[in-house]
C-alpha positions in Angstrom: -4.4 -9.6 -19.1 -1.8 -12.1 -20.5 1.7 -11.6 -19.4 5.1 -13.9 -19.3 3.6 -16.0 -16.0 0.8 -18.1 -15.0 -0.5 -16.6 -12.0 -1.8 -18.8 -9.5 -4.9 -18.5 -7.1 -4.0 -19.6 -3.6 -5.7 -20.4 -0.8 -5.2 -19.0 2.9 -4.7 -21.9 4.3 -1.2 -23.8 5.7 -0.9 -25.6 1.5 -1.2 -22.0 0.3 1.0 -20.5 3.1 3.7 -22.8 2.0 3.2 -22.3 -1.9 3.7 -18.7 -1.3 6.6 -19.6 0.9 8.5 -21.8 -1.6 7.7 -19.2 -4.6 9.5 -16.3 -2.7 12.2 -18.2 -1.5 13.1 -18.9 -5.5 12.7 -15.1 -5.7 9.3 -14.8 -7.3 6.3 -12.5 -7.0 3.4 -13.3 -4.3 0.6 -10.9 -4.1 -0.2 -11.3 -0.2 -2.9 -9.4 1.9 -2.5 -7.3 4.4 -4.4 -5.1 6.9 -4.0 -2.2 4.8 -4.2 -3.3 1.4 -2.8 -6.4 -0.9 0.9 -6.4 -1.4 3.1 -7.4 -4.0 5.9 -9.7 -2.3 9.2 -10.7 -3.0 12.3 -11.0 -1.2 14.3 -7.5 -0.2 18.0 -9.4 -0.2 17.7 -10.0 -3.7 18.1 -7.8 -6.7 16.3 -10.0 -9.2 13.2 -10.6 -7.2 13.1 -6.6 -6.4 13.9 -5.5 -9.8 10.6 -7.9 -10.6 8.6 -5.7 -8.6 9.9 -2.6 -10.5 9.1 -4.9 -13.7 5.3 -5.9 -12.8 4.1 -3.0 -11.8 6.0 -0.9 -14.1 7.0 1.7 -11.1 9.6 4.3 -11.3 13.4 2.9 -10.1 13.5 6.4 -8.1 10.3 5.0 -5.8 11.1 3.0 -2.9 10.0 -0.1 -1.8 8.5 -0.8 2.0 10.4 -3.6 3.7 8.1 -6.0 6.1 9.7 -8.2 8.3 7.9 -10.3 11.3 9.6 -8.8 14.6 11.2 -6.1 15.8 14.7 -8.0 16.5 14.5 -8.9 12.8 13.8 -4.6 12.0 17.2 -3.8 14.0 19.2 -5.6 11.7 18.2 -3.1 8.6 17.4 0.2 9.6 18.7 2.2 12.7 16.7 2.7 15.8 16.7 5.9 17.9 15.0 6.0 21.1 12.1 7.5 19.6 11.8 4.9 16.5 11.6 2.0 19.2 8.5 3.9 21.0 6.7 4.1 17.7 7.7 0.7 16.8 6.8 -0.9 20.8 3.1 1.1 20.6 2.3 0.6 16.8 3.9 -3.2 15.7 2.5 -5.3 14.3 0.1 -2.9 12.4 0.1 -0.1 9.9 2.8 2.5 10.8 5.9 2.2 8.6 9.0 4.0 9.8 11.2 5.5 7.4 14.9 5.4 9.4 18.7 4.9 8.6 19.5 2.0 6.4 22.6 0.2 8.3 25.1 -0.3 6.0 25.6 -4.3 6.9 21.9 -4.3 5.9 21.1 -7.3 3.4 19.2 -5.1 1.0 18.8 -5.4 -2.6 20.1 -1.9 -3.5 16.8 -1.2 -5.7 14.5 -1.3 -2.3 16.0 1.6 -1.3 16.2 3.4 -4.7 19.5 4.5 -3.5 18.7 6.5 -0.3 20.5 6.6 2.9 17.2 5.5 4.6 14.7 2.7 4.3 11.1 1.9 5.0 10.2 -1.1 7.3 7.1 -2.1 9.0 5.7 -5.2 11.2 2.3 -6.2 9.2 -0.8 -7.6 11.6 -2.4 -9.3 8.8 -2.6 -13.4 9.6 -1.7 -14.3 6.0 1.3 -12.1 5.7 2.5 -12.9 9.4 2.3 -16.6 9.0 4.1 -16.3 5.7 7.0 -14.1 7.3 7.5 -17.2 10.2 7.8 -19.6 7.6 10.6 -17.7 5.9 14.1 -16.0 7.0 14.5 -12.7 4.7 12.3 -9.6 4.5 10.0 -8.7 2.2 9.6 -5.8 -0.3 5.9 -5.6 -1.0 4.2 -2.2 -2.5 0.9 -2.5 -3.6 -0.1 -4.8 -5.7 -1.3 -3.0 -8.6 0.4 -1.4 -11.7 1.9 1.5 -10.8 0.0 5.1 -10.1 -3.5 2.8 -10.3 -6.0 2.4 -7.8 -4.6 0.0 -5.0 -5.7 -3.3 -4.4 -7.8 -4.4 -1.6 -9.0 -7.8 -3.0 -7.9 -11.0 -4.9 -10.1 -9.4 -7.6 -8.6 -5.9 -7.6 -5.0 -7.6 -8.3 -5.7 -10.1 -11.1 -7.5 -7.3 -13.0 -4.3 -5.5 -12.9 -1.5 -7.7 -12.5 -2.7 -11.1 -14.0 0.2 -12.8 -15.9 2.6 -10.5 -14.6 3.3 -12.4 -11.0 3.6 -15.6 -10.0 0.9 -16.2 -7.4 -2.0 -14.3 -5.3 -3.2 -15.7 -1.6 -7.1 -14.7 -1.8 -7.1 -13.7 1.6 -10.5 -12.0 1.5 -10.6 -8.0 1.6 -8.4 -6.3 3.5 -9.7 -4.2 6.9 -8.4 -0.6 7.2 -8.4 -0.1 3.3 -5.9 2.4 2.1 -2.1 2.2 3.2 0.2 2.4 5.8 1.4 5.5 8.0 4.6 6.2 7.0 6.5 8.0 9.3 10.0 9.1 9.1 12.4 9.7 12.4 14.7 12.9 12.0 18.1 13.4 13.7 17.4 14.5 17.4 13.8 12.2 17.2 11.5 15.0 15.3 9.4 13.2 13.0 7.5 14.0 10.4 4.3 12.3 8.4 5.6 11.3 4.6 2.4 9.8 3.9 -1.1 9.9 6.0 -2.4 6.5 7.1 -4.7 4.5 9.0 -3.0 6.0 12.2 -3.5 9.2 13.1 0.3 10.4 14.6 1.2 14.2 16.3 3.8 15.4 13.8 4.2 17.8 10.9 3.6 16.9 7.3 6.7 16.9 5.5 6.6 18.7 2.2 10.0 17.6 0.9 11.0 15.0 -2.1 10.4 11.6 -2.8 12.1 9.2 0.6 8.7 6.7 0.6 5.5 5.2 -1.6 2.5 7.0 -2.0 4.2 10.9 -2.4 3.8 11.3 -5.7 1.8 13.9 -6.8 -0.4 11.5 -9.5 -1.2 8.3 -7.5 -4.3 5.7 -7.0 -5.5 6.9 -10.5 -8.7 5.2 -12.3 -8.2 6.4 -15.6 -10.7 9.2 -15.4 -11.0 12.6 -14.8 -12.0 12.9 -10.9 -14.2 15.7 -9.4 -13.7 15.8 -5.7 -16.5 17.3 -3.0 -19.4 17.1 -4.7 -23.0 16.8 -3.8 -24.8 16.8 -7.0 -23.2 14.8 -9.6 -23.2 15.1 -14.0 -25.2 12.9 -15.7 -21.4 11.5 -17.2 -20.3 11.6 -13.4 -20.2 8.0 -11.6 -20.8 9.7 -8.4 -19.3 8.2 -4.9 -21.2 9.1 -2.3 -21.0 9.6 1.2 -23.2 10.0 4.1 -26.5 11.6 3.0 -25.0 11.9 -0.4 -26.3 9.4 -2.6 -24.3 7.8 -4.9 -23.6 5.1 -7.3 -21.9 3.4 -5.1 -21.3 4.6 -1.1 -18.3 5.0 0.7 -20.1 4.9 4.2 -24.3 5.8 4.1 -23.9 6.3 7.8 -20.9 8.5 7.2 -18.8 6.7 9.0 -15.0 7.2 8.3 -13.6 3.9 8.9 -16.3 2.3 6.8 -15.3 4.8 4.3 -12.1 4.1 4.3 -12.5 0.4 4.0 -14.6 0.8 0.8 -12.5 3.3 -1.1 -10.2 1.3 -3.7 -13.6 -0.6 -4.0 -15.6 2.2 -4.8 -12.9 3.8 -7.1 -12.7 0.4 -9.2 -15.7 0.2 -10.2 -15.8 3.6 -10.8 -13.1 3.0 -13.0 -14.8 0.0 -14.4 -17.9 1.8 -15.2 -19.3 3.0 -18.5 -19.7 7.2 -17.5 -16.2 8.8 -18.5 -16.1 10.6 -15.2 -16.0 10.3 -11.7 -17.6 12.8 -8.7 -16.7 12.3 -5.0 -18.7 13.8 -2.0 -17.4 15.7 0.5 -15.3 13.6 3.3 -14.3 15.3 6.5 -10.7 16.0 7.1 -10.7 14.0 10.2 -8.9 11.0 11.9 -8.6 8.8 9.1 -10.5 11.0 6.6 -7.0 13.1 6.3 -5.8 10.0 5.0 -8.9 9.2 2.3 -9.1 13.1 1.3 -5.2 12.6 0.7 -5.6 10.0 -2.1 -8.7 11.3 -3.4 -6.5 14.5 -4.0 -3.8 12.4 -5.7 -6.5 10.3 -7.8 -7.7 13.6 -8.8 -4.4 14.9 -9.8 -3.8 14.3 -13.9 -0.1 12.5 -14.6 2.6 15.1 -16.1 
């Protein structure tokens, strides 16, 4: 895909660290892995380098943006924390649990990360890459996925040039990323209640919240490959790329073993190259609605789910 910017290929190492480093101090875009999937990076304290986001990926100004930051300390000074957010925050950082709390109002956010709520989105990554390039900075970091918006997520190198490739600066080819789909995001209520905005990699005791838009991932239409998608399904069409799973058979396998983790690791993969495939549909097997399955079965349901 051509676009307006030479994307670069960089390495993991300290050279590409510090490329990465340099481009997001001048407030471009750096597509950086994590442990959940790539993100697209730029700096939170500036409104041209978040309204770039907003630009690449061509999301909706009315979705917020998850802030990453490289230590708690560094948290406190943008969002509020209850008792109950620093117990979540001591148990779960660094990893993938992102906390929906207050925004303070000294915060220095570009107002666009926030999409003009009350409340912001923060988390502590655990992915080498993204920690080291955190150290060798001093601002946060917006970073959604790094894919055009409402597509199938990114979980390698591959997976982001095929969507974002002239449209962002630069890309650290960290390898593929480990857990596979995104964060927890959790968000702490008045009096500590919480509630789950979006099922994750961590599986958290709280209620599903069924109300608007506050973080990524809740819209209805999401992690789409461009094709109609049948979901629980043993025996595929002959037009049907078929994902399997456990004893099913498929085209290509979320986990032959049937084992969720696996599964989830593979998704995105298996849903780009159903994408990438020449049958004009797509069938998925059943997947157990359990532990990290919830959080599978919930983006297969929003990849299934046509756009208005």
């Amino acid at each position: 895909m051509g676009g307006k910017y030479a994307t670069e290929t960089l390495g993991s190492d300290e050279g590409g660290i510090a490329r990465a480093a340099a481009i997001l101090r001048d407030g471009g875009l750096v597509a950086v892995p994590t442990e959940t999937v790539y993100g697209l990076a730029a700096r939170a304290d500036r409104a041209d380098a978040a309204a770039r986001i907003y630009e690449a990926k061509g999301r909706p100004s009315f979705n917020p943006l998850i802030v990453h930051v490289a230590s708690l300390d560094a948290a406190r000074e943008i969002a509020v924390f209850d008792d109950t957010a620093e117990t979540l925050a001591v148990k779960y950082w660094p990893g993938p649990l992102t906390l929906v709390l207050p925004r303070r109002r000294d915060a220095s956010l570009a107002p666009a990360v926030t999409a003009g709520l009350d409340t912001v989105a923060i988390r502590m990554p655990n992915h080498p890459v993204m920690r080291d390039i955190l150290r060798e900075i001093d601002f946060p970091l917006a970073a959604p996925s790094a894919n055009r918006s409402g597509f199938i997520s990114p979980t390698t190198a591959a997976h982001v040039l095929a969507s974002l490739d002239g449209r962002i600066d630069a890309v650290i080819d960290g390898g593929a990323c480990k857990a596979g789909v995104e964060s927890t995001i959790v968000a702490v209520r008045e009096g500590g209640e919480i509630e789950i905005l979006r099922p994750g990699p961590l599986e958290i005791a709280a209620r599903l919240s069924e109300g608007g838009i506050e973080a990524p991932g809740q819209l209805a239409s999401h992690y789409a490959p461009g094709k109609p998608v049948r979901l629980d399904v043993t025996s595929a069409d002959r037009d049907e790329f078929i994902i399997g799973f456990s004893e099913v058979k498929g085209d290509c396998s979320l986990s032959p073993e049937g084992d969720l983790d696996e599964a989830a690791s593979r998704l995105y993969a298996c849903l780009h190259l159903a994408a990438a495939s020449k049958k004009p549909r797509i069938a998925v097997a059943p997947v157990p609605e359990t532990g990290i399955g919830k959080a599978i079965n919930d983006r297969l349901r929003r990849a299934a789910t046509p756009p208005d």
